[in-house]
Chimera marker file (.cmm) of the C-alpha trace (Angstrom):
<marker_set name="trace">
<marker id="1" x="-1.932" y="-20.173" z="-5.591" r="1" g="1" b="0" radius="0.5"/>
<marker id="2" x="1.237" y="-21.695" z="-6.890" r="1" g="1" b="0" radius="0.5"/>
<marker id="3" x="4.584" y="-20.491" z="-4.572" r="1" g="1" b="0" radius="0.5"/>
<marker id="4" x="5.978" y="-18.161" z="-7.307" r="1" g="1" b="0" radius="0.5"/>
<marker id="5" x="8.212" y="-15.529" z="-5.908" r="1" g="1" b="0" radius="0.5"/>
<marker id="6" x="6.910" y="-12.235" z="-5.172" r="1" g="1" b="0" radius="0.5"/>
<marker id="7" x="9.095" y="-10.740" z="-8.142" r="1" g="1" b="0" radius="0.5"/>
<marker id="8" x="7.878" y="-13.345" z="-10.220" r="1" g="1" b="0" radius="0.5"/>
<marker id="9" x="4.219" y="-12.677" z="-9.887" r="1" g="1" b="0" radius="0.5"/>
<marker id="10" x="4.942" y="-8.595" z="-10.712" r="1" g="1" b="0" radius="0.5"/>
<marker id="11" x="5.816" y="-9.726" z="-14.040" r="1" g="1" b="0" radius="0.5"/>
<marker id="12" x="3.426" y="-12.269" z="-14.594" r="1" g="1" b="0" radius="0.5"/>
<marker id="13" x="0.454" y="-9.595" z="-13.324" r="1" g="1" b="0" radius="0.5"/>
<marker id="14" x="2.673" y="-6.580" z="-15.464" r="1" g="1" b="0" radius="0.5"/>
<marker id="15" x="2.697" y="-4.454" z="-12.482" r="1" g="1" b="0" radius="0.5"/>
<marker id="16" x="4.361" y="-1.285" z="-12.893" r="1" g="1" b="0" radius="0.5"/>
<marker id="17" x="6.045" y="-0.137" z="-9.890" r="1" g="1" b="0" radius="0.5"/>
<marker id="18" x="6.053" y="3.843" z="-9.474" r="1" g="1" b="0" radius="0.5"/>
<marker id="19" x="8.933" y="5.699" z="-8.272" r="1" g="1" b="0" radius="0.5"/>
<marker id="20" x="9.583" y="5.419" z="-4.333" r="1" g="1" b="0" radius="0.5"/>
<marker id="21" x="8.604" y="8.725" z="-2.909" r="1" g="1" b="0" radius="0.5"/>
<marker id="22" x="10.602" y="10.778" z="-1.107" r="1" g="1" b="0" radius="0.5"/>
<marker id="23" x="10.190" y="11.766" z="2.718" r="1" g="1" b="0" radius="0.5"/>
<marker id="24" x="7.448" y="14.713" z="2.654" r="1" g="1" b="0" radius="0.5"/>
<marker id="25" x="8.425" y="15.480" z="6.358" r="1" g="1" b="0" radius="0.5"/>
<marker id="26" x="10.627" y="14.297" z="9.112" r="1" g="1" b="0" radius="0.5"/>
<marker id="27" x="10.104" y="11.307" z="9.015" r="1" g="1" b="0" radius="0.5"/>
<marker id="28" x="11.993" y="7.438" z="7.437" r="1" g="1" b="0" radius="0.5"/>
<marker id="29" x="9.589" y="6.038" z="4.529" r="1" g="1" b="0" radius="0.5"/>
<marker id="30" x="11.306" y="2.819" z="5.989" r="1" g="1" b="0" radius="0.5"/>
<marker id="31" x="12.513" y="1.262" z="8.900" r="1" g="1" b="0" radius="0.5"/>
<marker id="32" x="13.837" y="-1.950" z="9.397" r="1" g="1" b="0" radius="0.5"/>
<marker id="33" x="13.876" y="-3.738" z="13.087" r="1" g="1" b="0" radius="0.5"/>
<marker id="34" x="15.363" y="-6.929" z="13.571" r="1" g="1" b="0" radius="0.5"/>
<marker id="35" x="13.239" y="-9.055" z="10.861" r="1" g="1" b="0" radius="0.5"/>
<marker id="36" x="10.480" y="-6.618" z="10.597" r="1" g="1" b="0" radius="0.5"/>
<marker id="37" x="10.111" y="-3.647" z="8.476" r="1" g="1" b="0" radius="0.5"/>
<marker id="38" x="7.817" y="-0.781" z="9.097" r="1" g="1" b="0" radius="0.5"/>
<marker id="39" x="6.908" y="0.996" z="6.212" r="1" g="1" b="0" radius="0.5"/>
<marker id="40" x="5.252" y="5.013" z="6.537" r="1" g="1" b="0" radius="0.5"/>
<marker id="41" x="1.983" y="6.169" z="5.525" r="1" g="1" b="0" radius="0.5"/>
<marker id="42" x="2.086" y="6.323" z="1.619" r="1" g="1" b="0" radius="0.5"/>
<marker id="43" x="-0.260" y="8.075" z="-0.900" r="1" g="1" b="0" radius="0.5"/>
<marker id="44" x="-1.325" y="7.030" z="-4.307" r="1" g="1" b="0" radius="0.5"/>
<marker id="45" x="1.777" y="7.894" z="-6.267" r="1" g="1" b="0" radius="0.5"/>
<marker id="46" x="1.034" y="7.567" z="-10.252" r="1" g="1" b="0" radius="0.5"/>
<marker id="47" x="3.640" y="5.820" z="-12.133" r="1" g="1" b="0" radius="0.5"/>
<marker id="48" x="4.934" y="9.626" z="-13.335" r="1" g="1" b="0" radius="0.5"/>
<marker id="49" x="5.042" y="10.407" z="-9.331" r="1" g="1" b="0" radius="0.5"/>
<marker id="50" x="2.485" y="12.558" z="-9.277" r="1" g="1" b="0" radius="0.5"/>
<marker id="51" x="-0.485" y="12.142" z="-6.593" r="1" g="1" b="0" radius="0.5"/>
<marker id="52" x="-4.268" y="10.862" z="-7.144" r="1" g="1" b="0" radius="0.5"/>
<marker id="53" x="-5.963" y="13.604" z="-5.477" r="1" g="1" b="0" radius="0.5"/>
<marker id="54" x="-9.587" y="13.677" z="-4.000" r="1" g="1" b="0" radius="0.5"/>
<marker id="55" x="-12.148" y="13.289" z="-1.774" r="1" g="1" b="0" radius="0.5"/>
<marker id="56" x="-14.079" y="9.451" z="-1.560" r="1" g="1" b="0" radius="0.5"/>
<marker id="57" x="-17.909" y="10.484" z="-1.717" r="1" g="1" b="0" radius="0.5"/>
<marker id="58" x="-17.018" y="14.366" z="-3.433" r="1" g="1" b="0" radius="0.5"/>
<marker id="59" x="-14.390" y="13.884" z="-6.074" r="1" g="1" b="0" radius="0.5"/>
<marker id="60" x="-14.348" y="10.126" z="-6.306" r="1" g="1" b="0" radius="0.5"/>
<marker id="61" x="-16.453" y="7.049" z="-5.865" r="1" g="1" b="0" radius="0.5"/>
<marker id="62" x="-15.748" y="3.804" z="-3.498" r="1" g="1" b="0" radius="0.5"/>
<marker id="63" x="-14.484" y="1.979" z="-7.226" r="1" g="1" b="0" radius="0.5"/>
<marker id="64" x="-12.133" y="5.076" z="-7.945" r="1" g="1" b="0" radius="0.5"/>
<marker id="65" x="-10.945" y="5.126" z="-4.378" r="1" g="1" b="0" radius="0.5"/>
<marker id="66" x="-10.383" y="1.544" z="-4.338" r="1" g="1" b="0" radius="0.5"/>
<marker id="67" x="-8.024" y="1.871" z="-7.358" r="1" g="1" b="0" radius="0.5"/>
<marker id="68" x="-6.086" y="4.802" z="-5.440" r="1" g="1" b="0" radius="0.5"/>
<marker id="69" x="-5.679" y="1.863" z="-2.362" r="1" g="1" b="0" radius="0.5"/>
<marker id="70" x="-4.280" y="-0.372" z="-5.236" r="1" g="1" b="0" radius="0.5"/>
<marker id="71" x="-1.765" y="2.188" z="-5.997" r="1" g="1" b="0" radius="0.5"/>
<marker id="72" x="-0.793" y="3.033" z="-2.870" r="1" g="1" b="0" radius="0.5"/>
<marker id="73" x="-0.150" y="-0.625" z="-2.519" r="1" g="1" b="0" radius="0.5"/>
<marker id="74" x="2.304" y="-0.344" z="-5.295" r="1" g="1" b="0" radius="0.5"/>
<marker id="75" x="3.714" y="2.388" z="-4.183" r="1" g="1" b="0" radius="0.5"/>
<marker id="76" x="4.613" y="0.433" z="-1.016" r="1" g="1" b="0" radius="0.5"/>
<marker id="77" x="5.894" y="-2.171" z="-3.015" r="1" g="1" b="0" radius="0.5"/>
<marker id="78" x="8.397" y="0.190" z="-4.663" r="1" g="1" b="0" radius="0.5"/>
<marker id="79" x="9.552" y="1.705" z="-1.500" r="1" g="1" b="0" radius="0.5"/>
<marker id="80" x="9.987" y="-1.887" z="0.213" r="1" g="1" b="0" radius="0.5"/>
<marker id="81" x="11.754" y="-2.995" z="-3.379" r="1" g="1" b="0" radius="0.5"/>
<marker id="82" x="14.014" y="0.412" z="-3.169" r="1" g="1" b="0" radius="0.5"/>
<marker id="83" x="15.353" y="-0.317" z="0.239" r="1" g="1" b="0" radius="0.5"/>
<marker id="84" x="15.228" y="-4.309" z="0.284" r="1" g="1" b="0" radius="0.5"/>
<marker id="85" x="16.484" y="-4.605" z="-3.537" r="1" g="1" b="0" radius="0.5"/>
<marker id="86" x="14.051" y="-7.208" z="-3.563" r="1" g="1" b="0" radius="0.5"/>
<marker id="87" x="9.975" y="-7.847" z="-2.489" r="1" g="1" b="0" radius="0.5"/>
<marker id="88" x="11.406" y="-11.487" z="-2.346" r="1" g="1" b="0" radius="0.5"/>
<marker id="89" x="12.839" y="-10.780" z="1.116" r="1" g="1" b="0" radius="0.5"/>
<marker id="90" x="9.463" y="-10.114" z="2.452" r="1" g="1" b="0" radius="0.5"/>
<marker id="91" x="8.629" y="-13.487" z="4.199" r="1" g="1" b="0" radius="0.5"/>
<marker id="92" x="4.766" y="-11.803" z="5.003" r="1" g="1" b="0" radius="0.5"/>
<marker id="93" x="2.630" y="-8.932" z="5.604" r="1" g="1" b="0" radius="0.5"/>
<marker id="94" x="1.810" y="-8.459" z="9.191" r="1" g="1" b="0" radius="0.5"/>
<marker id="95" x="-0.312" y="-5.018" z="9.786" r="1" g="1" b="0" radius="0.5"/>
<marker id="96" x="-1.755" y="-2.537" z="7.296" r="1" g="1" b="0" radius="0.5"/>
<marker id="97" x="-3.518" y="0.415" z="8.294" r="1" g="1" b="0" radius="0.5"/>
<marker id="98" x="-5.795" y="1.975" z="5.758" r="1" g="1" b="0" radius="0.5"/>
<marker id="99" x="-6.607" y="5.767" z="5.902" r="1" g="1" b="0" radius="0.5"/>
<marker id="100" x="-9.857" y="6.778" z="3.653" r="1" g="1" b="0" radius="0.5"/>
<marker id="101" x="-10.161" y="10.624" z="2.841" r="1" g="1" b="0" radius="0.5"/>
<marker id="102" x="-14.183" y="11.000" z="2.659" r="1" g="1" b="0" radius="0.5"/>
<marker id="103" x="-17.127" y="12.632" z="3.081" r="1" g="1" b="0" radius="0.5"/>
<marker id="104" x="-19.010" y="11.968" z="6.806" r="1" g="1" b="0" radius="0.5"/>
<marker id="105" x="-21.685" y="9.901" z="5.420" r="1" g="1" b="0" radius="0.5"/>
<marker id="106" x="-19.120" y="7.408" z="3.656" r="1" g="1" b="0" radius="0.5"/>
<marker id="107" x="-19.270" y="3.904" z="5.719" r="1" g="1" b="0" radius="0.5"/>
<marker id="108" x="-17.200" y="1.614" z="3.112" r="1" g="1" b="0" radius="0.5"/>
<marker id="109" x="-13.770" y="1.857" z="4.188" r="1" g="1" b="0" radius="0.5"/>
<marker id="110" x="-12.775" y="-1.505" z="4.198" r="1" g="1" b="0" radius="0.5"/>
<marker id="111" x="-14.165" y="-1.613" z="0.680" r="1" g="1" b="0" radius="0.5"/>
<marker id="112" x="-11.850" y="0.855" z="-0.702" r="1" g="1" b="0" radius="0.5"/>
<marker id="113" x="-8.545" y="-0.324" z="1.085" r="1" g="1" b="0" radius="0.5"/>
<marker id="114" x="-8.949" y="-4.295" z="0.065" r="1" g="1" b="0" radius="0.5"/>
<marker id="115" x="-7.703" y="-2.420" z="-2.885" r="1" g="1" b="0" radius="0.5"/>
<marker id="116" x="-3.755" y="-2.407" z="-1.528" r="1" g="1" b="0" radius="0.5"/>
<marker id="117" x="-4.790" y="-5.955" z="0.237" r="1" g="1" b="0" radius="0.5"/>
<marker id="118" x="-6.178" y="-7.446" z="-2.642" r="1" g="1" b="0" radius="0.5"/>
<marker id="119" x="-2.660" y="-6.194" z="-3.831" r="1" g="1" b="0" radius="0.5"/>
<marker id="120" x="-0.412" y="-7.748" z="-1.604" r="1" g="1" b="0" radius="0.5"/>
<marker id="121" x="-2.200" y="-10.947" z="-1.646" r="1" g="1" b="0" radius="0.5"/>
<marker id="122" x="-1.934" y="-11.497" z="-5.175" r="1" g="1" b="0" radius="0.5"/>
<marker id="123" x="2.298" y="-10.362" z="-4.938" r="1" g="1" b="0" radius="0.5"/>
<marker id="124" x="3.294" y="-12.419" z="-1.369" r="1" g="1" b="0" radius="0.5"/>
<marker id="125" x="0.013" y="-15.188" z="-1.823" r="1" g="1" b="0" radius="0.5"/>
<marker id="126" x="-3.253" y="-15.609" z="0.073" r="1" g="1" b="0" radius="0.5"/>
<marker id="127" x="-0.781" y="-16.761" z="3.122" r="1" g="1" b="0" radius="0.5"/>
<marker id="128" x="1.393" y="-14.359" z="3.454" r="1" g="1" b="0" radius="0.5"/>
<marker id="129" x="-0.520" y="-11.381" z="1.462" r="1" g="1" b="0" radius="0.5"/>
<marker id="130" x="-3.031" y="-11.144" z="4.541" r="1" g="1" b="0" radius="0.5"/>
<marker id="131" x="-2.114" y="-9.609" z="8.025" r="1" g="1" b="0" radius="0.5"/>
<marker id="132" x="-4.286" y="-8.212" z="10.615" r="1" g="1" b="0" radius="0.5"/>
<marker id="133" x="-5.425" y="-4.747" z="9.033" r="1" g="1" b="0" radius="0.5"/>
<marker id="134" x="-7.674" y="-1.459" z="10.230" r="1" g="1" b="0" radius="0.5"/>
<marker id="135" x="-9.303" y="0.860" z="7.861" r="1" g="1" b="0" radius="0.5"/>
<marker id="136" x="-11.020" y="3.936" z="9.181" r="1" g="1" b="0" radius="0.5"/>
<marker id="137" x="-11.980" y="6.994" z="7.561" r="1" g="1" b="0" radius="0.5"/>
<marker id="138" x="-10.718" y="11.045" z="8.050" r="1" g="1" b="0" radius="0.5"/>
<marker id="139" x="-11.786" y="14.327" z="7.193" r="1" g="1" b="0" radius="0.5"/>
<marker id="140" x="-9.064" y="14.930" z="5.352" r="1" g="1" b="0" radius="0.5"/>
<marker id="141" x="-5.266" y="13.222" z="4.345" r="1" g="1" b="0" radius="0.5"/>
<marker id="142" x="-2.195" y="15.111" z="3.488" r="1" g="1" b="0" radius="0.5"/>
<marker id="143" x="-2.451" y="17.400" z="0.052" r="1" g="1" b="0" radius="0.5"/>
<marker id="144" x="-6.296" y="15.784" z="-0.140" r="1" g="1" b="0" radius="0.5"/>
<marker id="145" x="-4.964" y="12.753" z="-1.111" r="1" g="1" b="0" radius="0.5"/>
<marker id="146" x="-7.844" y="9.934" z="-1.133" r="1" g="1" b="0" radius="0.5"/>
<marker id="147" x="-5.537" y="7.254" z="0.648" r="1" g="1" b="0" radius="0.5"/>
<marker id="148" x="-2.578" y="7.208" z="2.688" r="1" g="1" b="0" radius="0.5"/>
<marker id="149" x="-1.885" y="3.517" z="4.188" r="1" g="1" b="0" radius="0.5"/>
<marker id="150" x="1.339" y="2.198" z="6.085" r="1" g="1" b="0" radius="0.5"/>
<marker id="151" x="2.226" y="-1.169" z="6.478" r="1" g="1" b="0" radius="0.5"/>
<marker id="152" x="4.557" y="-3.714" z="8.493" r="1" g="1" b="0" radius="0.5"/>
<marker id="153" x="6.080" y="-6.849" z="6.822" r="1" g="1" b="0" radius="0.5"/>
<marker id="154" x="8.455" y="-9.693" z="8.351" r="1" g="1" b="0" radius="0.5"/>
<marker id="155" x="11.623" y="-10.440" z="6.524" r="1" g="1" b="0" radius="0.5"/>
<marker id="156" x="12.917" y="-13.809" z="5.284" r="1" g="1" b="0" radius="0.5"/>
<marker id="157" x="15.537" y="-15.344" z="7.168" r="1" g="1" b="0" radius="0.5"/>
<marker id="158" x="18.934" y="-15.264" z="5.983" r="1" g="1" b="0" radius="0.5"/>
<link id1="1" id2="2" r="1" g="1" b="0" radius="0.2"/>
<link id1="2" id2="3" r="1" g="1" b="0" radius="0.2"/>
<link id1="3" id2="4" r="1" g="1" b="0" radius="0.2"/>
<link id1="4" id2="5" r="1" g="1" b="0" radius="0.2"/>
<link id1="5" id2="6" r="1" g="1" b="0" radius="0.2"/>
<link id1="6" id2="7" r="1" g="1" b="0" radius="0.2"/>
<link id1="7" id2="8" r="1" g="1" b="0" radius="0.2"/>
<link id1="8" id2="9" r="1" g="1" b="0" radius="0.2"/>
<link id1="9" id2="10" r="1" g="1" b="0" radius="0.2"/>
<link id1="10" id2="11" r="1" g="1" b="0" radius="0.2"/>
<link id1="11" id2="12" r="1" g="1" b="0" radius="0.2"/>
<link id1="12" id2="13" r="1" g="1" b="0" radius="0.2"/>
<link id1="13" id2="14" r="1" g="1" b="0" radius="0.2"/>
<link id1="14" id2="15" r="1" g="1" b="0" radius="0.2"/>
<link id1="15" id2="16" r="1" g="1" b="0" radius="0.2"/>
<link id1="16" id2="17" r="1" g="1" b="0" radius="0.2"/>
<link id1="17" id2="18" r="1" g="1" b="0" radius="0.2"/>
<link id1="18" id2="19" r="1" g="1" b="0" radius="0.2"/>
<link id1="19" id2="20" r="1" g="1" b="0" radius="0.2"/>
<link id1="20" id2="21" r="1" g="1" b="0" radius="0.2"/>
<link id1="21" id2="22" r="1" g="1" b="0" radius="0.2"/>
<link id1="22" id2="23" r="1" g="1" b="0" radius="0.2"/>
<link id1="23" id2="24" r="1" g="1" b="0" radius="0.2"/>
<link id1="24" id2="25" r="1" g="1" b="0" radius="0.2"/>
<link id1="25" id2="26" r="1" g="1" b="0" radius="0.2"/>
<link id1="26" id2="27" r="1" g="1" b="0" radius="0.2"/>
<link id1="27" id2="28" r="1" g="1" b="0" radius="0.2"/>
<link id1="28" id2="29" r="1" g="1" b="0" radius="0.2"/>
<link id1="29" id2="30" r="1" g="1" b="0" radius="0.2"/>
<link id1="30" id2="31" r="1" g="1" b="0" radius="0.2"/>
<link id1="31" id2="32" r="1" g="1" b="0" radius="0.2"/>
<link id1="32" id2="33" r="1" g="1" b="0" radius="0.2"/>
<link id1="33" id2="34" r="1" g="1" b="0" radius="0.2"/>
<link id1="34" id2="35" r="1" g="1" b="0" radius="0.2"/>
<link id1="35" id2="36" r="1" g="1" b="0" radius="0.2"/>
<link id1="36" id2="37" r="1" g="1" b="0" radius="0.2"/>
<link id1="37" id2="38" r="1" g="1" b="0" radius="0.2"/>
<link id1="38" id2="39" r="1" g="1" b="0" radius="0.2"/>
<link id1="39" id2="40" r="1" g="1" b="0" radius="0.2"/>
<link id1="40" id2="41" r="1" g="1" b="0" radius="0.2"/>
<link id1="41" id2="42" r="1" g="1" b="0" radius="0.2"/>
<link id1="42" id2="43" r="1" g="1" b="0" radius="0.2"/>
<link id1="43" id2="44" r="1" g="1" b="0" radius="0.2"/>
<link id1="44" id2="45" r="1" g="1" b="0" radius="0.2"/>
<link id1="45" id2="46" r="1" g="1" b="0" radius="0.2"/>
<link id1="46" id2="47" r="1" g="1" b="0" radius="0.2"/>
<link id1="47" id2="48" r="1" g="1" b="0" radius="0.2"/>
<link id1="48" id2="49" r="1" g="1" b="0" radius="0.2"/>
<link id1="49" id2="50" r="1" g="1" b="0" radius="0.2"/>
<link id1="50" id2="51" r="1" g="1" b="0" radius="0.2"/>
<link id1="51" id2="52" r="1" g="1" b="0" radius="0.2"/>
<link id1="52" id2="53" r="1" g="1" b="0" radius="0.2"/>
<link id1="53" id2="54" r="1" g="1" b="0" radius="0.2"/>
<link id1="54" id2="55" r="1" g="1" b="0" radius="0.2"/>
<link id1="55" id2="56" r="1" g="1" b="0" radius="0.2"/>
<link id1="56" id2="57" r="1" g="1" b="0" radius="0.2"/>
<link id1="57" id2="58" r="1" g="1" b="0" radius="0.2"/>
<link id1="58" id2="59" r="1" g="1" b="0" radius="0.2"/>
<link id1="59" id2="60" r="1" g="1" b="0" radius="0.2"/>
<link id1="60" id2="61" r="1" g="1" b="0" radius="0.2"/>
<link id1="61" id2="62" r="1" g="1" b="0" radius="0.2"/>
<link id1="62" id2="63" r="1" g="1" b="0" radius="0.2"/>
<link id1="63" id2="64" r="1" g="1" b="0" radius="0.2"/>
<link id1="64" id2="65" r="1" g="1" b="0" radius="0.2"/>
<link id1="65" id2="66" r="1" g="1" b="0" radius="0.2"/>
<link id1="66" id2="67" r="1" g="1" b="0" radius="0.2"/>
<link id1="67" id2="68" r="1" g="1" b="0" radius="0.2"/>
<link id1="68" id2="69" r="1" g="1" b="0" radius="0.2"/>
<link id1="69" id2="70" r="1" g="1" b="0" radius="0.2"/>
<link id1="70" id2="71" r="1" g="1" b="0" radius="0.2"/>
<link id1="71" id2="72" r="1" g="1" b="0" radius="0.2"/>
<link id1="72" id2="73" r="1" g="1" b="0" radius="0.2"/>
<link id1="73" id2="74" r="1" g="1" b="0" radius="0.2"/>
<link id1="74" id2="75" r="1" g="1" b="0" radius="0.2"/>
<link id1="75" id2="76" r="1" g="1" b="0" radius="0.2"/>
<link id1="76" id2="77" r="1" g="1" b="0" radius="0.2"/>
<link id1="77" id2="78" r="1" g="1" b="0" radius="0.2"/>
<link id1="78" id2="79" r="1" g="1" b="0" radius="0.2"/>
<link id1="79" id2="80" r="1" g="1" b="0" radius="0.2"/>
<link id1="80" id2="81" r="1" g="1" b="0" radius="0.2"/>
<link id1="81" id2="82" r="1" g="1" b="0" radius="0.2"/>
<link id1="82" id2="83" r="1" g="1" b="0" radius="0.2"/>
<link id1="83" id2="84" r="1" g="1" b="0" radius="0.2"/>
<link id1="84" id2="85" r="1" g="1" b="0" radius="0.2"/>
<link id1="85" id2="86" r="1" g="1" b="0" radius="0.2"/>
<link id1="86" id2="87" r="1" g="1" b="0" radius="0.2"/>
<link id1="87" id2="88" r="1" g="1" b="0" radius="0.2"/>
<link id1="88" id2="89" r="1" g="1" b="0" radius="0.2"/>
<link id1="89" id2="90" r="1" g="1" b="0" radius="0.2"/>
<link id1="90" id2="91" r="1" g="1" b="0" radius="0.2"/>
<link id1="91" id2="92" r="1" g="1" b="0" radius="0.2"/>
<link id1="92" id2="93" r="1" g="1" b="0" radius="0.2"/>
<link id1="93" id2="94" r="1" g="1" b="0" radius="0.2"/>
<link id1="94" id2="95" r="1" g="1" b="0" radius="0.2"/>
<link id1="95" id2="96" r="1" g="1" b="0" radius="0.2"/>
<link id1="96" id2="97" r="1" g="1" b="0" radius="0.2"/>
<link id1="97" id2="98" r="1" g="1" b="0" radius="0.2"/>
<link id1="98" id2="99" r="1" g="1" b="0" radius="0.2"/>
<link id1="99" id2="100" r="1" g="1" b="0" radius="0.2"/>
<link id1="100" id2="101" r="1" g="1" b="0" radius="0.2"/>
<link id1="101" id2="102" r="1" g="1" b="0" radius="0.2"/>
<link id1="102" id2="103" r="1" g="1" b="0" radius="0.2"/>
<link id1="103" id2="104" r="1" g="1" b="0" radius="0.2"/>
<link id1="104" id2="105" r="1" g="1" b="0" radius="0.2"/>
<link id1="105" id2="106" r="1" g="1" b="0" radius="0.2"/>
<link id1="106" id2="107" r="1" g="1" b="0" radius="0.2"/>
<link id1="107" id2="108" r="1" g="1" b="0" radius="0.2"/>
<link id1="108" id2="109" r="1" g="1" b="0" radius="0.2"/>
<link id1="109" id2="110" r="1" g="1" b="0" radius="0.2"/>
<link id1="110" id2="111" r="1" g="1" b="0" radius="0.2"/>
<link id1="111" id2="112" r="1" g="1" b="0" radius="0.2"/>
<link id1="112" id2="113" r="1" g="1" b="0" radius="0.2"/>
<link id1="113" id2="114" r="1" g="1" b="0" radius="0.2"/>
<link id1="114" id2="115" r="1" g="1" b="0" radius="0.2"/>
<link id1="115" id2="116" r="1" g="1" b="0" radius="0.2"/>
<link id1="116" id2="117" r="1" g="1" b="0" radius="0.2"/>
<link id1="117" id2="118" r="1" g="1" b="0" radius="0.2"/>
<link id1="118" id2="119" r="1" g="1" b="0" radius="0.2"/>
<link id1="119" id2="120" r="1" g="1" b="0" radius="0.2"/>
<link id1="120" id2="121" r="1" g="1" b="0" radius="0.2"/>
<link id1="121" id2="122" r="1" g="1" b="0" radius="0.2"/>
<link id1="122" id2="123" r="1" g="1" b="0" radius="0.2"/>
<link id1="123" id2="124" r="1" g="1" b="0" radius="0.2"/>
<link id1="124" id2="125" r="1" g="1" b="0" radius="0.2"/>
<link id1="125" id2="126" r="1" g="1" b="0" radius="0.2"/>
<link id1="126" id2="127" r="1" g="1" b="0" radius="0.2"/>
<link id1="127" id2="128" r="1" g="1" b="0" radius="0.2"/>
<link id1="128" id2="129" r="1" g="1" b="0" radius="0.2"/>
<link id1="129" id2="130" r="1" g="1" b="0" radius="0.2"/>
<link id1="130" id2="131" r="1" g="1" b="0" radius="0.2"/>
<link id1="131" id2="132" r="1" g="1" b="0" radius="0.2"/>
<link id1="132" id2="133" r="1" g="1" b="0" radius="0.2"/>
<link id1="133" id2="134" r="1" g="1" b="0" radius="0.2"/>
<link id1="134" id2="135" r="1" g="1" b="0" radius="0.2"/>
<link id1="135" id2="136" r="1" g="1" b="0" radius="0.2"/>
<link id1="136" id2="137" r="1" g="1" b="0" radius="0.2"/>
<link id1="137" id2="138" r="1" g="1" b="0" radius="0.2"/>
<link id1="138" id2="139" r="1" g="1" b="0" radius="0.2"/>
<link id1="139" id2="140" r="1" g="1" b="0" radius="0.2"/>
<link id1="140" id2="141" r="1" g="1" b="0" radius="0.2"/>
<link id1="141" id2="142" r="1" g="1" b="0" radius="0.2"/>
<link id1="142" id2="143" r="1" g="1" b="0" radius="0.2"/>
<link id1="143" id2="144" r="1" g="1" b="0" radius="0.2"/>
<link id1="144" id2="145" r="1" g="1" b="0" radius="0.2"/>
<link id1="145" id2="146" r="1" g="1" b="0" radius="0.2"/>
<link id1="146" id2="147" r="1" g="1" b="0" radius="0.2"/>
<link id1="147" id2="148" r="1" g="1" b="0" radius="0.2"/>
<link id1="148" id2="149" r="1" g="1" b="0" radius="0.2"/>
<link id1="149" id2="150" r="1" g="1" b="0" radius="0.2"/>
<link id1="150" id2="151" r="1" g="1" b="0" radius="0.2"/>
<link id1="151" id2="152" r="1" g="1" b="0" radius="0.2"/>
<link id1="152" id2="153" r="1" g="1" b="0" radius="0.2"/>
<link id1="153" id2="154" r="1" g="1" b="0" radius="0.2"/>
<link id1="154" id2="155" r="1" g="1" b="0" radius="0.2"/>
<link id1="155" id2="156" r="1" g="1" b="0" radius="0.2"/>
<link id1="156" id2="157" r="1" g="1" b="0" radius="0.2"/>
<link id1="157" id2="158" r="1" g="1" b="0" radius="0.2"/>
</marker_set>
């Protein structure tokens, strides 16, 4: 992959960025530490802010969930792009942890949350897209969302 900028490759894919959600608790969406920034579990916020809502295996299937990873990979984005001004101050994603709303008998969590990775590798590149990840599966998620993921990134040096 050629070494666009991660701004650069939103437009070129036409990614719409929601809006960056709001705390739904006590809790920082976003916190930087020294060069890295930890970013909270987020949910599949639609580009009108509402939520994709469901159960993976009841209300959904593995393809629908995997979309509602994808968007909570944007939504990400637009949180890191809200507080950094910029996703071309993210040097490299580091950790994600991927949270899969779904029945017992549902086994393809990684499937669904390659959606946000897939994501991230084709905004930051296949080096600095990939980090170490986990995805595991709950009985439920926060107003039955399908996904909630959170993620850590290193920032460019200045």
């Amino acid at each position: 992959m050629k070494s666009t900028q991660a701004e650069q490759r939103l437009t070129e894919l036409h990614l719409v960025l929601p809006p960056a959600p709001s705390p739904a608790g006590v809790y920082k969406p976003f916190l930087q530490v020294g060069n890295q920034v930890f970013v909270s579990g987020h949910g599949p916020h639609k580009e009108d802010g509402s939520l994709i809502r469901g159960r993976v295996g009841e209300d959904m299937d593995q393809e629908q969930a995997k979309q509602a990873a994808r968007q909570v990979g944007l939504t990400i984005l637009a949180t890191l792009k809200a507080n950094l001004g910029s996703l071309d101050n993210i040097k490299r994603v580091i950790k994600v942890l991927g949270m899969v709303n779904a029945v017992p008998t549902f086994e393809k969590h990684p499937y669904v949350i390659n959606g946000c990775s897939e994501l991230f590798v084709q905004v930051f590149g296949e080096e600095n897209g990939i980090g170490v990840r986990s995805a595991v599966g709950m009985g439920s998620l926060p107003d039955n969302i399908p996904v909630e993921i959170e993620a850590v990134f290193e920032l460019k040096e200045v």
